[in-house]
N, C-alpha and C positions, 0 to 999 in steps of 0.2 A: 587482448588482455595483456597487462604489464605484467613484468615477475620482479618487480623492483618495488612493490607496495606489498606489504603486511596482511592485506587482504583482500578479495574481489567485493568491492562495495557498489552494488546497485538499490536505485530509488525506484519505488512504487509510484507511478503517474498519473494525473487527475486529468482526463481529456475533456474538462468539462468546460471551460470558458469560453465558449461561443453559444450563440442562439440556436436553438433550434424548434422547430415546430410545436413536437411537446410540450418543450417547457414553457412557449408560449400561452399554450393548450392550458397547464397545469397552474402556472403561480403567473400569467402574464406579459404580453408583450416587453419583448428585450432580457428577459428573466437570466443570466447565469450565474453561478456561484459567488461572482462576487457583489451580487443586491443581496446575501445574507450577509457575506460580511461586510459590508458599508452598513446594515442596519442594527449590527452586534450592540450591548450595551451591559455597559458597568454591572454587575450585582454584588459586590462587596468593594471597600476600600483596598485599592493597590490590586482590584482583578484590571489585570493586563486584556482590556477591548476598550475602542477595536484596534483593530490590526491593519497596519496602511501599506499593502508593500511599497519597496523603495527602488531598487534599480530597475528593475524589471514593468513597475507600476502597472496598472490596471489594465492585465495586458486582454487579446483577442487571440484565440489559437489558430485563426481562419490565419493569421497572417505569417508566411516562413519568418521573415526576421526575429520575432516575437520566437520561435521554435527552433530558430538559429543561437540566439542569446542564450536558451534558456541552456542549449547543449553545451556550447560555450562555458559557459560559469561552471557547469556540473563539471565538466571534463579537467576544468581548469585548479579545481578544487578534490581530485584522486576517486569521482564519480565513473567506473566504469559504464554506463550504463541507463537506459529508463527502460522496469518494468510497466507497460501503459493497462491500465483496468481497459477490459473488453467487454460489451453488452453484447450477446447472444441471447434472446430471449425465447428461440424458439423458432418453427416455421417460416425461418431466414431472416425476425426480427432484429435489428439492428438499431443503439441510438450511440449518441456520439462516438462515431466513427471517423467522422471525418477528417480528424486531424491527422490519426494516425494511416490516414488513405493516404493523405499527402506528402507527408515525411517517407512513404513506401511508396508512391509512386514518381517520385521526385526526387528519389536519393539523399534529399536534402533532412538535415542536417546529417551527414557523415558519422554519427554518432552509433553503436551499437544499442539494439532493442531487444528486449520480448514482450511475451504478452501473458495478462492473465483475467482468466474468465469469472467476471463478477456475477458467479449467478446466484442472483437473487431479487426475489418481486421489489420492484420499490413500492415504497409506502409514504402517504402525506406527513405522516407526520416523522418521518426519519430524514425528509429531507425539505421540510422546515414549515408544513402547512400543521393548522390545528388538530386535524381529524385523523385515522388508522386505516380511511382505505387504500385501496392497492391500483393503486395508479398505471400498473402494468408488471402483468404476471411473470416469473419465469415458469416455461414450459419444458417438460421433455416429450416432444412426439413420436421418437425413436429411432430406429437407427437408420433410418433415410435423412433425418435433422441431421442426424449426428455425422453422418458421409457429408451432407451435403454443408455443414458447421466447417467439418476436414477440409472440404477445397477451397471455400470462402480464405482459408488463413495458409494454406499451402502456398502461394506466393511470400508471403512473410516469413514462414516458416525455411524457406531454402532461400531469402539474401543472404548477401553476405555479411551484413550487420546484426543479424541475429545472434544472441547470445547464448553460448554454449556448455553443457558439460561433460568434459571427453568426449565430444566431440558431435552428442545432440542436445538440438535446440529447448531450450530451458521453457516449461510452459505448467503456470501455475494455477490452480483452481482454487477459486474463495472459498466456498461448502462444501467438501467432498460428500461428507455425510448426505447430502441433498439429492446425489445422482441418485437414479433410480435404482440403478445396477453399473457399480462404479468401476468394478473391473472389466467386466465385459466393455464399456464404453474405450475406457484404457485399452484392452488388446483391439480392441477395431482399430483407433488412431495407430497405434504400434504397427497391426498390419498392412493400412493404406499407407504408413510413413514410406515404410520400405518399399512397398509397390510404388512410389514414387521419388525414389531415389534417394531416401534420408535414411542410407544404411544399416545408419545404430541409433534407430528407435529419436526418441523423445525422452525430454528427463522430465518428468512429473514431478511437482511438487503440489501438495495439499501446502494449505493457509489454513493455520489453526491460530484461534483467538477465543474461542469458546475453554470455558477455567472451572470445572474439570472439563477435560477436551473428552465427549464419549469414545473417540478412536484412541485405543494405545497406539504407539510405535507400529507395533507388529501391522496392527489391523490397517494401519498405511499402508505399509508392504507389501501385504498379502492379499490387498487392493490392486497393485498394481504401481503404486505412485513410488518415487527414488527416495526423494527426499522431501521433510515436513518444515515448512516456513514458520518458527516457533513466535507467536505474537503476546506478551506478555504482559496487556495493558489491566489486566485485573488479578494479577499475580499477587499483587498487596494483599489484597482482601482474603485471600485465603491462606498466607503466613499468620495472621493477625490473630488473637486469641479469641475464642467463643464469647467474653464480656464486649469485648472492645467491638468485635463486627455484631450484636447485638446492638449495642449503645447507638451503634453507627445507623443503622437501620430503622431504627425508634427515629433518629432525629432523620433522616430522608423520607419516614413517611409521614410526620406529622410539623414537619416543620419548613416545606417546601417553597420559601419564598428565595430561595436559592439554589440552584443547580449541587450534585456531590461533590465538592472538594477536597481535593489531596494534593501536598506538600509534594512537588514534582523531588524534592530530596530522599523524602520517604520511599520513593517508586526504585528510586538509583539501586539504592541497597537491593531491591529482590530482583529488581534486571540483573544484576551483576551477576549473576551465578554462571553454573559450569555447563550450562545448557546446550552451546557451541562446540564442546567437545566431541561428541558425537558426531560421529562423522554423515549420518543422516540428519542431521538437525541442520536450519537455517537458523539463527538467531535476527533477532530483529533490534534496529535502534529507531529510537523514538525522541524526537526534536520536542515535543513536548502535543499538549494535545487539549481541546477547549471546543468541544459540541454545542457548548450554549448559543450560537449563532442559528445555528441548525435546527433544536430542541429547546431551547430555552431553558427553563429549570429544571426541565428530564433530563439535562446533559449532564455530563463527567468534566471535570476539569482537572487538571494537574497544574495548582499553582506556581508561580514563580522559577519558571524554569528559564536558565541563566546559562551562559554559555560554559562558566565554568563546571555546575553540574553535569552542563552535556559530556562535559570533557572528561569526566571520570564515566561516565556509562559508555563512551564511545571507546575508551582505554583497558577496558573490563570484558566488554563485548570481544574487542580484536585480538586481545588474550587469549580470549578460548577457544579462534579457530587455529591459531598458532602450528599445530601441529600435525595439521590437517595438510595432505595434498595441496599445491596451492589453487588446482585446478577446481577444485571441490572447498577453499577456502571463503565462501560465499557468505556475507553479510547483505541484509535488506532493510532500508532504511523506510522506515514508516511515517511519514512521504516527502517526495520532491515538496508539492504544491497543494497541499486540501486544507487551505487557506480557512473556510469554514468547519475545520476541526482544528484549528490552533493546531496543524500539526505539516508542518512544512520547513523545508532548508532553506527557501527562496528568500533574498534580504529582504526586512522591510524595515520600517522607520528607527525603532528602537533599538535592535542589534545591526542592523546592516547585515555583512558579510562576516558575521565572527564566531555564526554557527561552522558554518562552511569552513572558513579559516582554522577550527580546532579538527573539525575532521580531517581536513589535508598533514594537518602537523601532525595526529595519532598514526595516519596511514605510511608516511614517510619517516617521523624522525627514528634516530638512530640507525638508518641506509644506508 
């Protein structure tokens, strides 16, 4: 960790671009994330698809170079850090895993990590097929999973590029709401931590994105979790007045020959708040974001998002941890790379490197 940056900025990681059985299973031989977004397309004049990246290009994560570059650029641009999505599905199920097997058993890239646990079932149609079945369940089979969850990631857990807060390793969950019994799971990890040498615990953080979120503050806490990773991608819609999110709703269900659209300028204003103040709060920044790849006209989109906009939500965000510890000064970026959610740092054709580029100049100027 630097003390010479404005704040600890880590990105959320998509380990998905490589084959695997499944998805071969699922949507097709050679299937990864980016046959959604090579097949993106237009629905309104001036909507920005597809999306081509550019330094980086059509990469494979089986390969280090490709996971070398990618740490490269992030680090090189005041990126503490990759948070990597983890599948645990249960009964020791695992899917794309392998990249981050490699980067841990390989040292390679030198870059600091953690991890956070995406549990939830996938579904056809959220990750780009027609239909709503459940392509594969998340399970909780109990606390033999759950020990046995513990030592699968105890290697990761105690590198020394794991990423810390005062001094334990930072470890986030998608659903809290979803455990079965969220505390108890929380003091089991807590007590195996220690039984194997990780002192002072784990810092939990829940991932809230659900608006109203049914956990208060509290009910995180009293969960067991440190700190709550604030995701504010439907925050709009609940500032907005009763005519206006009516209006809006009338034309998203009867007028569907387009995905929802919102003015990514519109979004800036209600990110910007003081939500980072709190010193359990993570605030989140968002490069901008376009499911239509994924979902087609059930997708979100946030138009015309331009680096100078980012530059005021990325200048707003860093504000509010300002006064925070710098240990605990945590910002998480909503993502490196989920290319199929228009929602990534990584250059491509259009802006290049000038998301990246405004992040590093918020992080540093004035130092």
């Amino acid at each position: 960790m630097e003390d010479n940056k404005k704040a600890r900025v880590l990105a959320l990681y998509l380990p998905q671009f490589h084959p695997i059985p499944e998805n071969d299973l699922w949507w097709g031989k050679g299937f990864t994330e980016w046959t959604n977004v090579g097949k993106a397309k237009k629905y309104f004049r001036n909507h920005y698809q597809p999306r081509v990246p550019a330094d980086l290009g059509y990469y494979d994560l089986r390969l280090p170079e490709t996971r070398q570059a990618q740490a490269d650029m992030a680090k090189d641009h005041g990126i503490e850090g990759f948070i990597y999505w983890h599948y645990w599905f249960g009964n020791g199920k695992r899917l794309l895993e392998r990249p981050f097997e490699e980067v841990l058993e390989s040292g390679k890239p030198d870059f600091p990590f953690a991890l956070a646990w995406a549990n939830e079932s996938w579904k056809g149609f959220a990750y780009g097929l027609k239909d709503r079945n459940v392509l594969i369940e998340q399970l909780y089979p109990g606390n033999d999973d759950n020990i046995a969850h513990f030592y699968k990631l105890l290697p990761a857990l105690k590198d020394r590029r794991y990423i810390t807060v005062d001094g334990k390793p930072l470890f986030m969950i998608f659903k809290p709401q979803q455990l079965p019994y969220p505390k108890q799971f929380i003091d089991l990890w807590q007590m195996l931590a220690k039984q194997n040498g990780i002192n002072d615990g784990i810092y939990f953080v829940g991932h809230s994105q659900l608006d109203p979120d049914p956990w208060s503050l509290a009910d995180y806490l009293v969960n067991g979790f440190d700190a709550v990773h604030y995701v504010q991608l439907s925050a709009f819609y609940k500032e907005q007045g009763l005519l206006i999110r009516g209006y809006k709703k009338l034309l998203s269900t009867y007028l569907r020959w387009t995905p929802r659209t919102v003015y990514y300028r519109d979004l800036v204003r209600y990110w910007s708040n003081n939500i980072g103040r709190e010193e359990t709060y993570i605030p989140s920044i968002i490069p901008g974001w376009d499911h239509s790849p994924r979902s087609g006209i059930e997708g979100l989109i946030l138009h015309n998002s331009t680096p100078n906009l980012f530059k005021t939500h990325v200048k707003k965000v860093i504000e509010s941890v300002k006064e925070k510890p710098l240990e605990k000064r945590l910002v998480i970026i909503k993502s490196w790379n989920e290319w199929a959610e228009g929602n990534y740092m990584e250059p491509d054709l259009k802006w290049g490197l000038q998301f990246l580029e405004v992040l590093k100049e918020e992080l540093y100027n004035g130092l």
